[in-house]
PDB file of N, CA, C and O in Angstrom:
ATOM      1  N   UNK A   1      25.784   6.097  -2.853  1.00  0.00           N
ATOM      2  CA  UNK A   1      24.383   6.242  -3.242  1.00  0.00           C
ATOM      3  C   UNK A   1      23.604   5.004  -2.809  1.00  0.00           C
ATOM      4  O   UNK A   1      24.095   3.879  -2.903  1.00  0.00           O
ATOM      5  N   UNK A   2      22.257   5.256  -2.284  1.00  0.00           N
ATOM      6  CA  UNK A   2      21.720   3.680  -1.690  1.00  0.00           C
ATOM      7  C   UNK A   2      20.830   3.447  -2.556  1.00  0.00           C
ATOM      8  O   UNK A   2      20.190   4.353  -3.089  1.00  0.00           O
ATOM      9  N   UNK A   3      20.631   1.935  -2.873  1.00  0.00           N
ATOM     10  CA  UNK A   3      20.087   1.112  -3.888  1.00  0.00           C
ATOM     11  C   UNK A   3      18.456   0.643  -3.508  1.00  0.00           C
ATOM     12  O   UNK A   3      17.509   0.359  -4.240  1.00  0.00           O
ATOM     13  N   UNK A   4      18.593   0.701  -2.093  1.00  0.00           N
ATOM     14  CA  UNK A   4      17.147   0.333  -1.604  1.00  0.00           C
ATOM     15  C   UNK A   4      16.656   1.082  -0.672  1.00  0.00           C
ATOM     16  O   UNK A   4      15.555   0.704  -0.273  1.00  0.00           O
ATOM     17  N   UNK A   5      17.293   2.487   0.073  1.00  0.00           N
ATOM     18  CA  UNK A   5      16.077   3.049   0.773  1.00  0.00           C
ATOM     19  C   UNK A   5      17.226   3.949   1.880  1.00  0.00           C
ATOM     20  O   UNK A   5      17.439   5.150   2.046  1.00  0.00           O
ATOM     21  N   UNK A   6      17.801   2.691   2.498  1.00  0.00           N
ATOM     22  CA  UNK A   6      18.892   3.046   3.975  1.00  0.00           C
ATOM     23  C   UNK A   6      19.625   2.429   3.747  1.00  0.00           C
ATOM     24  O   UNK A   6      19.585   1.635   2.807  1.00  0.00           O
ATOM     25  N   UNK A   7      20.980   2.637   4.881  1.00  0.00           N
ATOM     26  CA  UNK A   7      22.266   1.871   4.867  1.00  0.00           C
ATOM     27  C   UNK A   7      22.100   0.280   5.405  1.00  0.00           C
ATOM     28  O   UNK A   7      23.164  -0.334   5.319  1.00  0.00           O
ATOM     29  N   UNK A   8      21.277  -0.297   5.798  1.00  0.00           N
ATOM     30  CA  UNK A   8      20.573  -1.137   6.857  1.00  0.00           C
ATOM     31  C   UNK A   8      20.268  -2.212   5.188  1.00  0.00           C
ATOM     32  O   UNK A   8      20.639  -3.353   4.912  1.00  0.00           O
ATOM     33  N   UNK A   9      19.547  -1.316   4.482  1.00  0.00           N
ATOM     34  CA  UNK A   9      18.742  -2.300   3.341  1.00  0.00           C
ATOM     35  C   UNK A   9      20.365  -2.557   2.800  1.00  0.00           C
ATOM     36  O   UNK A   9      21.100  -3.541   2.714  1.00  0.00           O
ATOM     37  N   UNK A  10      20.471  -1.227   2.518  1.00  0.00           N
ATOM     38  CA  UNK A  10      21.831  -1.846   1.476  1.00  0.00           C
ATOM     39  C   UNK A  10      22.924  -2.904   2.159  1.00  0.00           C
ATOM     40  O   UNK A  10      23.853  -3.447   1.561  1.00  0.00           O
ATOM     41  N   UNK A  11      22.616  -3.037   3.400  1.00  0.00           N
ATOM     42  CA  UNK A  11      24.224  -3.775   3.922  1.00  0.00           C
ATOM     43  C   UNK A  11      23.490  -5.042   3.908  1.00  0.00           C
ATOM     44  O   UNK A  11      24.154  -5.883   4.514  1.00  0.00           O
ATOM     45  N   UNK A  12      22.081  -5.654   3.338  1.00  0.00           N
ATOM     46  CA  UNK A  12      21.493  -6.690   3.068  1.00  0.00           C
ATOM     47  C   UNK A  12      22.594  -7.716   1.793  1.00  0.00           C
ATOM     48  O   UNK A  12      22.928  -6.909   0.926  1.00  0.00           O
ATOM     49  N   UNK A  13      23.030  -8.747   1.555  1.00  0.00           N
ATOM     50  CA  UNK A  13      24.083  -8.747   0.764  1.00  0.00           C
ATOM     51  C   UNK A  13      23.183 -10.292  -0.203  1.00  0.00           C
ATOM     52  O   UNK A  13      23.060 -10.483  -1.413  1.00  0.00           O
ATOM     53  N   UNK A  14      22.666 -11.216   1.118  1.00  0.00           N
ATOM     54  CA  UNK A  14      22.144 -12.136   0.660  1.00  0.00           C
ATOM     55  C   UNK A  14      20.979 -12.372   1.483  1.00  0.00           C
ATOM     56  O   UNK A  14      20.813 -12.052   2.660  1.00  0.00           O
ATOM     57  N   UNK A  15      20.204 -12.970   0.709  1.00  0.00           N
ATOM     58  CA  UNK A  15      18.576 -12.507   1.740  1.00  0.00           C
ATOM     59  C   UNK A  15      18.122 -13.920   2.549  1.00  0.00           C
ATOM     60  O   UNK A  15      17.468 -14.839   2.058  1.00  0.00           O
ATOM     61  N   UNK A  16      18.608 -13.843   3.816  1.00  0.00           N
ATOM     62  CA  UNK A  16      18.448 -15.727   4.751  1.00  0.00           C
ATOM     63  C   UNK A  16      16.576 -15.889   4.357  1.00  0.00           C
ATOM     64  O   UNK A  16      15.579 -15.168   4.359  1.00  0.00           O
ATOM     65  N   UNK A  17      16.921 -17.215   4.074  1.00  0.00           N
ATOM     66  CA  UNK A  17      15.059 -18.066   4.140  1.00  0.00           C
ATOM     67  C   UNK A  17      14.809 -18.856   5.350  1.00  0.00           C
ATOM     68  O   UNK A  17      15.530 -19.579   6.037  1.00  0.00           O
ATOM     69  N   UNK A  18      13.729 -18.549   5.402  1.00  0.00           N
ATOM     70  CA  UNK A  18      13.210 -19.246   7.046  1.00  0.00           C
ATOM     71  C   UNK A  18      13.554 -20.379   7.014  1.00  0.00           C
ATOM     72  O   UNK A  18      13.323 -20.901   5.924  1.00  0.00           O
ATOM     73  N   UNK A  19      14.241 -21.324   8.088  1.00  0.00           N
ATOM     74  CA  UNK A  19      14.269 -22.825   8.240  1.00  0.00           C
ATOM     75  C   UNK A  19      13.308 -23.538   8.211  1.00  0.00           C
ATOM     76  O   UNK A  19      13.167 -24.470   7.419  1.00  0.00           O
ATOM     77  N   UNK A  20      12.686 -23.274   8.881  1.00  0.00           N
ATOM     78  CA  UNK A  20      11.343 -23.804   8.722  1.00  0.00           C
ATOM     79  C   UNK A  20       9.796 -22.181   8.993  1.00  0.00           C
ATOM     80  O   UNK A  20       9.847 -21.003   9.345  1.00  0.00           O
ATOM     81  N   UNK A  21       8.754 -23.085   8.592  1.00  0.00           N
ATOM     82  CA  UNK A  21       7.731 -22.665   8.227  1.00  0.00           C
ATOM     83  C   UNK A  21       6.904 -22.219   9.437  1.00  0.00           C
ATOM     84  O   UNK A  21       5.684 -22.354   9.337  1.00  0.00           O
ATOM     85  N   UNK A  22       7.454 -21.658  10.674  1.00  0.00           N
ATOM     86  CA  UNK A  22       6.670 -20.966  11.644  1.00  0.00           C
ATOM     87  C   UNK A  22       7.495 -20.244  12.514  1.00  0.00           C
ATOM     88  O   UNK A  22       8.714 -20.189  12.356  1.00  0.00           O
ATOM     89  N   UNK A  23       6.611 -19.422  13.857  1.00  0.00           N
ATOM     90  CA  UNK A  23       7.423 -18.589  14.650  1.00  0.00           C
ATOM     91  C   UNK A  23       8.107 -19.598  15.439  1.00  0.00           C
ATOM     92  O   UNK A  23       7.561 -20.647  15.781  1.00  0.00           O
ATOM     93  N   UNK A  24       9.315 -19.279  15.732  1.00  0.00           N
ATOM     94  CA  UNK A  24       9.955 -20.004  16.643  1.00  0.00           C
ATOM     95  C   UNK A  24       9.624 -20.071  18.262  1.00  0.00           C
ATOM     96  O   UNK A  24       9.737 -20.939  19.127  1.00  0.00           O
ATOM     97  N   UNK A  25       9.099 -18.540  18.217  1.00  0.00           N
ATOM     98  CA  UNK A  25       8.950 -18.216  20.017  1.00  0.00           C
ATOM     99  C   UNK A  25       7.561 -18.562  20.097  1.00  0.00           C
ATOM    100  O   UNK A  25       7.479 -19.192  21.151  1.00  0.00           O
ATOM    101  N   UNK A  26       6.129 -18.490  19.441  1.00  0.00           N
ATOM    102  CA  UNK A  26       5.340 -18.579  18.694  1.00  0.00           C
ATOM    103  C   UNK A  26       4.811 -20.561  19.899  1.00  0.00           C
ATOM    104  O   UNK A  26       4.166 -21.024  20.840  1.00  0.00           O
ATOM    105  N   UNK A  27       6.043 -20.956  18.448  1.00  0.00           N
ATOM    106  CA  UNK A  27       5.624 -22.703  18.777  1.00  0.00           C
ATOM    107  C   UNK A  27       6.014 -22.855  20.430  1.00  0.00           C
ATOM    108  O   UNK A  27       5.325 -23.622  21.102  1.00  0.00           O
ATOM    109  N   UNK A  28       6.973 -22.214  20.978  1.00  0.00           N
ATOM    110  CA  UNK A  28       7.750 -22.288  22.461  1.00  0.00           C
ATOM    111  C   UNK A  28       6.395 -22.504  23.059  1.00  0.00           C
ATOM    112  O   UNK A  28       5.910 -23.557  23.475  1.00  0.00           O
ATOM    113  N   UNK A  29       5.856 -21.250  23.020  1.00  0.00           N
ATOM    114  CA  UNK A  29       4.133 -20.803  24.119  1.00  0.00           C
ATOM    115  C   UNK A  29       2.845 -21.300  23.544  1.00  0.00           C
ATOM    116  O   UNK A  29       1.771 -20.934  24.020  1.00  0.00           O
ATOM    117  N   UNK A  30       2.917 -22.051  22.622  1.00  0.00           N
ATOM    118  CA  UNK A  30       2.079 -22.973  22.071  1.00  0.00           C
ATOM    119  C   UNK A  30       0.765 -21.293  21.387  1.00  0.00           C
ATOM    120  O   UNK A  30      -0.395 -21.524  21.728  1.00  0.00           O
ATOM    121  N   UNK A  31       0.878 -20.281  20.808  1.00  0.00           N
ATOM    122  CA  UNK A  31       0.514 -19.609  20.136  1.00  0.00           C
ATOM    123  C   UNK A  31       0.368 -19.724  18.515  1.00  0.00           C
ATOM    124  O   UNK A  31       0.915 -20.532  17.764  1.00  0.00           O
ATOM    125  N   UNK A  32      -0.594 -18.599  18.187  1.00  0.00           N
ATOM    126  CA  UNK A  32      -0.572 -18.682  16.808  1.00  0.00           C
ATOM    127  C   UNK A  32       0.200 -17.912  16.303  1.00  0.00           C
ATOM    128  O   UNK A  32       0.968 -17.260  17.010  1.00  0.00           O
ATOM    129  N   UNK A  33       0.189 -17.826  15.290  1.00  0.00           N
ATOM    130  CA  UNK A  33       0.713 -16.468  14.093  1.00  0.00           C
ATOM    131  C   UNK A  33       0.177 -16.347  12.550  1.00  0.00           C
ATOM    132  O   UNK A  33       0.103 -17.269  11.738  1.00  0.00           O
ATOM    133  N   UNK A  34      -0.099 -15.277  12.397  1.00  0.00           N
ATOM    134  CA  UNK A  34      -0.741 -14.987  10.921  1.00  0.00           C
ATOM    135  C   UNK A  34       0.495 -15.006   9.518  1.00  0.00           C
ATOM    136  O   UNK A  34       0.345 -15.859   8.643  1.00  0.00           O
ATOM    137  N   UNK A  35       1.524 -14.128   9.441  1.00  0.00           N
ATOM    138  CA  UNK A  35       2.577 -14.340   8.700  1.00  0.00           C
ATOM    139  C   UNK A  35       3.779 -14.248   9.453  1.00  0.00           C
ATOM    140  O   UNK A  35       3.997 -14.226  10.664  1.00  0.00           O
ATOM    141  N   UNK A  36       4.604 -14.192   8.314  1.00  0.00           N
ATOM    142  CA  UNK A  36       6.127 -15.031   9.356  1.00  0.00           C
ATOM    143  C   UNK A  36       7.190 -13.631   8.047  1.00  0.00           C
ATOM    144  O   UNK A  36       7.169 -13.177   6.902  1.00  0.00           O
ATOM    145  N   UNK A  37       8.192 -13.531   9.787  1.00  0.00           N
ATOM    146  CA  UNK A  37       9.209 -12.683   9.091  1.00  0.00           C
ATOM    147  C   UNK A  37      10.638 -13.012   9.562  1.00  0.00           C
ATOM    148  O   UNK A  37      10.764 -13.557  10.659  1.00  0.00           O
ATOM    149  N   UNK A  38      11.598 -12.758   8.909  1.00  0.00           N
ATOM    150  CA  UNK A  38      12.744 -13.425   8.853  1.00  0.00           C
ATOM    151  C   UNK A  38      13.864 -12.552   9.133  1.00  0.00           C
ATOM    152  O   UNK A  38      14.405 -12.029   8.158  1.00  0.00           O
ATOM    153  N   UNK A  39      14.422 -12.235  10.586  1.00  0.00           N
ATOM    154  CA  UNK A  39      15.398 -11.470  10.501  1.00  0.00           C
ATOM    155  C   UNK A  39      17.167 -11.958   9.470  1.00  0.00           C
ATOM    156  O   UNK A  39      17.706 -13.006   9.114  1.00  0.00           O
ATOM    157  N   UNK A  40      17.456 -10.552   9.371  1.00  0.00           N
ATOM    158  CA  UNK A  40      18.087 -10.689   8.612  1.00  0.00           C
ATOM    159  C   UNK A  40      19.595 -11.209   8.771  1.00  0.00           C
ATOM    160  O   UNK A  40      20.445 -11.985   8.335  1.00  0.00           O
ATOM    161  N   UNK A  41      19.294 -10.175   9.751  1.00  0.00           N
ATOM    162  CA  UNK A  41      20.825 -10.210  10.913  1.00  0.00           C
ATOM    163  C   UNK A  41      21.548 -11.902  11.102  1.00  0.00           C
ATOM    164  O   UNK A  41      22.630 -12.341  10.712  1.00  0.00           O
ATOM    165  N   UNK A  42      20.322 -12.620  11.935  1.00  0.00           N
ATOM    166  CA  UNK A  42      20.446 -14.036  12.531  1.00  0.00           C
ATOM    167  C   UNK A  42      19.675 -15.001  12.153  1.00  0.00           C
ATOM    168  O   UNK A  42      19.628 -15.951  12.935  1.00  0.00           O
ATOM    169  N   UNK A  43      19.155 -15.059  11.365  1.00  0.00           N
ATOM    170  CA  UNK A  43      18.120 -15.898  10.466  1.00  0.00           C
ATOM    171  C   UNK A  43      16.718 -16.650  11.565  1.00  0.00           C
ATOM    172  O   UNK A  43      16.088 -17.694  11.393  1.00  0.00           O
ATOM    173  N   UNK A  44      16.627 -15.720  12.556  1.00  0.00           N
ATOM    174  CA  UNK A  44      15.532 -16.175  13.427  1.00  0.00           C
ATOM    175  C   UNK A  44      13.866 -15.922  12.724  1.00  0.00           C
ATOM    176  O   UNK A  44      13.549 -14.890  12.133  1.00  0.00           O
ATOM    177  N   UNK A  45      13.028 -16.995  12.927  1.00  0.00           N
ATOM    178  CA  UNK A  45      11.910 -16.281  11.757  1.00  0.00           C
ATOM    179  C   UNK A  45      11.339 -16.351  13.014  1.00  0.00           C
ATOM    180  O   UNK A  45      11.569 -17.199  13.877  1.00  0.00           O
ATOM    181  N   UNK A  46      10.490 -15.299  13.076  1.00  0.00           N
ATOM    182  CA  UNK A  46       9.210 -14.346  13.975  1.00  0.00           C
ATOM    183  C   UNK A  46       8.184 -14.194  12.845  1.00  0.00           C
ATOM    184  O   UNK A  46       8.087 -14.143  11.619  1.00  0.00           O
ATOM    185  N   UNK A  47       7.306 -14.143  14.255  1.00  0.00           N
ATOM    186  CA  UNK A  47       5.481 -13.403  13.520  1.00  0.00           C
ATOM    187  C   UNK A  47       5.385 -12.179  13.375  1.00  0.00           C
ATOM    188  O   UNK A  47       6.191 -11.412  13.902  1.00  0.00           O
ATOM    189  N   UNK A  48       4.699 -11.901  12.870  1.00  0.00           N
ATOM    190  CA  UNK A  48       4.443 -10.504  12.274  1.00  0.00           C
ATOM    191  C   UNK A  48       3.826  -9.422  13.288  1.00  0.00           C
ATOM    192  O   UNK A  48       3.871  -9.661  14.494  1.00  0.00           O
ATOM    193  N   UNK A  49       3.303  -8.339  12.850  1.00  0.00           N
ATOM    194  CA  UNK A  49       2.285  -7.698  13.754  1.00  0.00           C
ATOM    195  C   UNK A  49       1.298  -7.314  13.516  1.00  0.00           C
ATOM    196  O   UNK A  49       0.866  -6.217  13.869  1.00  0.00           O
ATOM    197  N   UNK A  50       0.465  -8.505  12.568  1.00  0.00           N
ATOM    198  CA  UNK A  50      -0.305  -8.578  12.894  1.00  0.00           C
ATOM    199  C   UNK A  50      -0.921  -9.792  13.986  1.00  0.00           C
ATOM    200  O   UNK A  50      -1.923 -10.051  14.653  1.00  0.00           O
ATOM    201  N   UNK A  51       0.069 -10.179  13.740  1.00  0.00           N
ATOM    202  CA  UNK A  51      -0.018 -12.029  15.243  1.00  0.00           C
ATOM    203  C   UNK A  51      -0.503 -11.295  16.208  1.00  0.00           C
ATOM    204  O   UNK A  51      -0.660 -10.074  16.201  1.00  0.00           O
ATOM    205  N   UNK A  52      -0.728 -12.004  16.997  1.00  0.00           N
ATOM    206  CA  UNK A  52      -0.906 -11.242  18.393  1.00  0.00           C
ATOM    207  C   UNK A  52       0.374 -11.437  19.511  1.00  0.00           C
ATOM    208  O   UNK A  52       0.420 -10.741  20.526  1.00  0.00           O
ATOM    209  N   UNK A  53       1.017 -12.081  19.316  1.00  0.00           N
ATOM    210  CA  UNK A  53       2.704 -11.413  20.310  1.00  0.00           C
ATOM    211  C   UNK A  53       4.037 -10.383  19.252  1.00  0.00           C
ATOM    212  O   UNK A  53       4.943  -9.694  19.723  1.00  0.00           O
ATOM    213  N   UNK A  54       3.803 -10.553  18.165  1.00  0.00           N
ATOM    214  CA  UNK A  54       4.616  -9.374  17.483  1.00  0.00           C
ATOM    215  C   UNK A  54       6.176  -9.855  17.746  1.00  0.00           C
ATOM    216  O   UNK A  54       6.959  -9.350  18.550  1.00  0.00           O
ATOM    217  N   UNK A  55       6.392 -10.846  16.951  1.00  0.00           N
ATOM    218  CA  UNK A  55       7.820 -11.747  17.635  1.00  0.00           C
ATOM    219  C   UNK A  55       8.735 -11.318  17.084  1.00  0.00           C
ATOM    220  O   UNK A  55       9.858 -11.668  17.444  1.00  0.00           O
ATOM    221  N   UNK A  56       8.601 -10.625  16.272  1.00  0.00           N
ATOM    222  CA  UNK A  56       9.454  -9.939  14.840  1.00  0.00           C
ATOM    223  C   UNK A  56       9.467  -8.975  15.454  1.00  0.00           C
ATOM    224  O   UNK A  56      10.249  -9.095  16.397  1.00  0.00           O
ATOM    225  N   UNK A  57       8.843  -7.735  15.412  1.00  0.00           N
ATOM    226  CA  UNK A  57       9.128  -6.518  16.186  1.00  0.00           C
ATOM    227  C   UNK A  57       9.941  -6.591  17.509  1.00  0.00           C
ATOM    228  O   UNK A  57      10.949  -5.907  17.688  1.00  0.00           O
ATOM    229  N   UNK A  58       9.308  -7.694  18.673  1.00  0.00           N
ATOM    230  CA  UNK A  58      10.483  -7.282  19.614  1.00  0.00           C
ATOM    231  C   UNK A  58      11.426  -7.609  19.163  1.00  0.00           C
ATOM    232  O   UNK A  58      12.256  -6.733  18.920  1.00  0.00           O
ATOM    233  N   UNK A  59      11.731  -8.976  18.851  1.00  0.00           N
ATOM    234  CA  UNK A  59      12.957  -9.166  18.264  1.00  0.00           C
ATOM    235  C   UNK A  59      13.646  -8.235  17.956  1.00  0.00           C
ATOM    236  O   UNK A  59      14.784  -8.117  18.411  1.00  0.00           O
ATOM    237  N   UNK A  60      13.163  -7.447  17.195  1.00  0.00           N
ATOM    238  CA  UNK A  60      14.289  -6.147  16.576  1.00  0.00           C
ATOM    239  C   UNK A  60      14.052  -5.149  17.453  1.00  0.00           C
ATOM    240  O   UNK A  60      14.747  -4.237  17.003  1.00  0.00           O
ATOM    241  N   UNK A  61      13.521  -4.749  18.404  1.00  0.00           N
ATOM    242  CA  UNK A  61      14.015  -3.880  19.447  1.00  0.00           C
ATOM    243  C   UNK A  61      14.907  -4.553  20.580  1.00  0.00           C
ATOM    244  O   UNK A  61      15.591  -3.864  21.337  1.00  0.00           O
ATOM    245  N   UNK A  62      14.872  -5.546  20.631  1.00  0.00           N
ATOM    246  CA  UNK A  62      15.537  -6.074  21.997  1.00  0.00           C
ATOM    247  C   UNK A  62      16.881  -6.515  21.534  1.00  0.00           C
ATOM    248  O   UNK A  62      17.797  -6.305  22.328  1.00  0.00           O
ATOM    249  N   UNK A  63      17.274  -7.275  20.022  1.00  0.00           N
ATOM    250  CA  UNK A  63      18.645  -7.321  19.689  1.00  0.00           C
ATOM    251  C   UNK A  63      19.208  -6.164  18.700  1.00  0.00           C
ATOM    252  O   UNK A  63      20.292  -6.324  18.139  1.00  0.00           O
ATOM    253  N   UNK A  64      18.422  -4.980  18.505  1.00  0.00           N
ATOM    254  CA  UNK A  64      18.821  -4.222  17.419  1.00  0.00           C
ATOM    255  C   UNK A  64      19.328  -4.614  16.271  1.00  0.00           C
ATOM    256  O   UNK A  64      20.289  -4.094  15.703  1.00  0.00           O
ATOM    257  N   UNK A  65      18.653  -5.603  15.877  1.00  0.00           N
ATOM    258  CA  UNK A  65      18.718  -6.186  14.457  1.00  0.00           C
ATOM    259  C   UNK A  65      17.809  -4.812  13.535  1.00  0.00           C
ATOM    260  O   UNK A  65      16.727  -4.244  13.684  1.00  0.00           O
ATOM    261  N   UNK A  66      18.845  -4.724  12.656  1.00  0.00           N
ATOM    262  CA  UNK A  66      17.198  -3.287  11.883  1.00  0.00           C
ATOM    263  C   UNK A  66      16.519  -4.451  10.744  1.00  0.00           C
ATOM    264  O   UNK A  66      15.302  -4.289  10.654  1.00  0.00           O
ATOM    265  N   UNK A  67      16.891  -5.238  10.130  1.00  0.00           N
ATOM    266  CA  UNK A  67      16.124  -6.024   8.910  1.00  0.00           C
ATOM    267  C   UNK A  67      15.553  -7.151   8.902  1.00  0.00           C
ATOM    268  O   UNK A  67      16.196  -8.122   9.301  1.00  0.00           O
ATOM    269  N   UNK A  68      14.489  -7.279   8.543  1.00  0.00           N
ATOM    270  CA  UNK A  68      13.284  -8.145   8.162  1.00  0.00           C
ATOM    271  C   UNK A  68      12.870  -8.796   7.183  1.00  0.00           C
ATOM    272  O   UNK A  68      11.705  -8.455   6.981  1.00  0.00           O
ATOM    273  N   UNK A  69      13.245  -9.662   6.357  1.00  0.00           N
ATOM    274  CA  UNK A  69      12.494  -9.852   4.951  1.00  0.00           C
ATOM    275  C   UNK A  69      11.059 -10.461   5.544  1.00  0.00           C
ATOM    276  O   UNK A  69      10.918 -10.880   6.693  1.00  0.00           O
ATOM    277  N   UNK A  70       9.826 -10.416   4.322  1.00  0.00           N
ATOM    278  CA  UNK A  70       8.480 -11.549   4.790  1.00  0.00           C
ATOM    279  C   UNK A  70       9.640 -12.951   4.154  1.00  0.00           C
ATOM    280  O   UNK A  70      10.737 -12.962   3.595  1.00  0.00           O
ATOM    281  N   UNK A  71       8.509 -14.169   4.692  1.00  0.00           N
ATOM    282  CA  UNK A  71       8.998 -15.272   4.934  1.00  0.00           C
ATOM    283  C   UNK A  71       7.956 -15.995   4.318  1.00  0.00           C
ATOM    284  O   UNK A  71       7.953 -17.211   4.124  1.00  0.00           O
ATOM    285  N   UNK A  72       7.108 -15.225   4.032  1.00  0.00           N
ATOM    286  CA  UNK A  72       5.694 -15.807   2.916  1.00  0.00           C
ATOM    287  C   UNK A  72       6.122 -16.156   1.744  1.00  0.00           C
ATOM    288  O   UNK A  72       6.814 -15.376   1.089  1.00  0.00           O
ATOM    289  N   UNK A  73       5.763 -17.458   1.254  1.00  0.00           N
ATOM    290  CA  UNK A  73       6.460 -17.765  -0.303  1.00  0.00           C
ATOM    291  C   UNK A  73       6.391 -16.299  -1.438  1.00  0.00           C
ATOM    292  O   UNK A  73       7.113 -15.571  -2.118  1.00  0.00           O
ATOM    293  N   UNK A  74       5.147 -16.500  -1.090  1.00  0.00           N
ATOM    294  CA  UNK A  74       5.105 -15.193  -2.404  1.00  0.00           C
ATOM    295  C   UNK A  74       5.050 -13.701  -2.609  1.00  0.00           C
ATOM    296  O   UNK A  74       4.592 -13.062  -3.555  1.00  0.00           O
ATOM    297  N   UNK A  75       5.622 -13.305  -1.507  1.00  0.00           N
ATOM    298  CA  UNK A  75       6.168 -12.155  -1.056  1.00  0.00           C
ATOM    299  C   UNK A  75       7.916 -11.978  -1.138  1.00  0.00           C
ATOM    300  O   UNK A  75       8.641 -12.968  -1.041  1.00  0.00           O
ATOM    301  N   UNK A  76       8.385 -10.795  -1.301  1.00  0.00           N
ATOM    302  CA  UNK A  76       9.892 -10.492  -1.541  1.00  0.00           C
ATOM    303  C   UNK A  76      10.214  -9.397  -1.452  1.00  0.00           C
ATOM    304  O   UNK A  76      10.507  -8.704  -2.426  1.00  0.00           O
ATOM    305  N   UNK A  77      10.231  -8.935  -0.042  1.00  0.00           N
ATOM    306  CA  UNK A  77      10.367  -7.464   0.605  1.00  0.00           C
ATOM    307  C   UNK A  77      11.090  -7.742   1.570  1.00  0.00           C
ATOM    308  O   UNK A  77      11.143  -8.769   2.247  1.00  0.00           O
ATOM    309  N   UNK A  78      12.108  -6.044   1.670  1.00  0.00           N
ATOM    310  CA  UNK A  78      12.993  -6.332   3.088  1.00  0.00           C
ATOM    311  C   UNK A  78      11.978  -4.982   3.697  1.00  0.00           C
ATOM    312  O   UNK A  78      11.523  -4.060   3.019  1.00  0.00           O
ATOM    313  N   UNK A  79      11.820  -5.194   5.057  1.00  0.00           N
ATOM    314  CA  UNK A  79      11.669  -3.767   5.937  1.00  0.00           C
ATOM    315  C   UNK A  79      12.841  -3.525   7.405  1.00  0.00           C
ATOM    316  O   UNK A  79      13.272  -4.326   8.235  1.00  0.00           O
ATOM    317  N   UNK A  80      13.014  -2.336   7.246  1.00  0.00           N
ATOM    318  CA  UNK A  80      14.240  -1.679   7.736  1.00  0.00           C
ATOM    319  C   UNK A  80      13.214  -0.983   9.192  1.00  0.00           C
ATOM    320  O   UNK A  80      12.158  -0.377   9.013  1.00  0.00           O
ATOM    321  N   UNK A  81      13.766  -1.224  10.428  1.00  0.00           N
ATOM    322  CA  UNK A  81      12.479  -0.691  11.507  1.00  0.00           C
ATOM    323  C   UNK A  81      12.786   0.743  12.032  1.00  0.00           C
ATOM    324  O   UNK A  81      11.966   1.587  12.393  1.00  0.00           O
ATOM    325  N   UNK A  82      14.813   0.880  11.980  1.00  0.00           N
ATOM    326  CA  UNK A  82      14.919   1.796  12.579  1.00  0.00           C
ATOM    327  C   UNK A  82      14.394   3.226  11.482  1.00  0.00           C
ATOM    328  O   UNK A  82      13.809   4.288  11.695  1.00  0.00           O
ATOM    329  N   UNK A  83      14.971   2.551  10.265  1.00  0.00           N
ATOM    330  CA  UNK A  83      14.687   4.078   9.245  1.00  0.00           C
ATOM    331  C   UNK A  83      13.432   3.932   8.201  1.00  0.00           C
ATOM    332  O   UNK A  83      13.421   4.330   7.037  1.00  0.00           O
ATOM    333  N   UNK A  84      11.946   2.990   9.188  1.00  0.00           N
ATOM    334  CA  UNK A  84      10.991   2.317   8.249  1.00  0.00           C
ATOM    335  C   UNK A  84      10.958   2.339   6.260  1.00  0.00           C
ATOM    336  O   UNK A  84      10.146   2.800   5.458  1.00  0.00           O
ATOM    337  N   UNK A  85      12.277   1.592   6.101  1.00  0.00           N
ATOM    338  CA  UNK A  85      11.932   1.616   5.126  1.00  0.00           C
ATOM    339  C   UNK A  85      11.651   0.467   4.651  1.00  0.00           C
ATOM    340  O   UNK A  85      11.620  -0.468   5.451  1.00  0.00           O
ATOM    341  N   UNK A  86      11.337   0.181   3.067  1.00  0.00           N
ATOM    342  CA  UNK A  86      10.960  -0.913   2.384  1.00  0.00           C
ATOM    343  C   UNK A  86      11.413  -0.879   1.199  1.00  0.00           C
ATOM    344  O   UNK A  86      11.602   0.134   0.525  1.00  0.00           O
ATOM    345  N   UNK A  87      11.665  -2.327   0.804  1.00  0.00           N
ATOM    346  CA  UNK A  87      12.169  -2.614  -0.641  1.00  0.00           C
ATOM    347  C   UNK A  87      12.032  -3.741  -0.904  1.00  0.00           C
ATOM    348  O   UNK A  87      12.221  -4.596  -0.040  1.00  0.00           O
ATOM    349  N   UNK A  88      11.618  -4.106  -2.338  1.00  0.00           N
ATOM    350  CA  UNK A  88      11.272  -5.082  -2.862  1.00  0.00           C
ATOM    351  C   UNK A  88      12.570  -5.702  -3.517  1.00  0.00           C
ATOM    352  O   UNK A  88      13.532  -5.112  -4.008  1.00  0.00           O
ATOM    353  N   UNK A  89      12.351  -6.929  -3.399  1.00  0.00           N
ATOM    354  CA  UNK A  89      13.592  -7.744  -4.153  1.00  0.00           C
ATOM    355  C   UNK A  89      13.626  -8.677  -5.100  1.00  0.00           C
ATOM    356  O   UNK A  89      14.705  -9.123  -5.489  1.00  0.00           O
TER     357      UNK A  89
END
């Protein structure tokens, strides 16, 4: 029986926190970003989509990572891309 949505949320076990406080690919190209998301898989933190390069989204199409937590202090959500789901934690 799943606890948060998909098999993807549930195989979430412990939830990685951003190392630090921006996009990684982001700072590379000297860009901005609006919020920050934290794959789950590899603890890489990406921008969101609303940024304007979407570092988080490719990210998870190009390594098939499916999970995301936000990386915003006061936020505590995972999102799942392949089976869009969401869950709060």
């Amino acid at each position: 029986m799943s606890t948060r949505g998909c098999s993807h949320l549930d195989a979430v076990e412990s939830i990685k926190q951003p190392k630090r406080p921006e996009c990684e690919e982001c700072v590379k190209v000297g860009d901005h970003w609006v919020h920050l998301r934290t794959c789950q898989e590899c603890g890489v933190t990406l921008c969101c989509d609303s940024s304007p390069n979407r570092h988080a989204t490719k990210h998870a199409r190009e390594s098939g990572h499916p999970v995301i937590a936000s990386a915003q202090p006061s936020e505590r959500w995972l999102y799942c891309y392949p089976d869009d789901a969401f869950a709060e934690y």
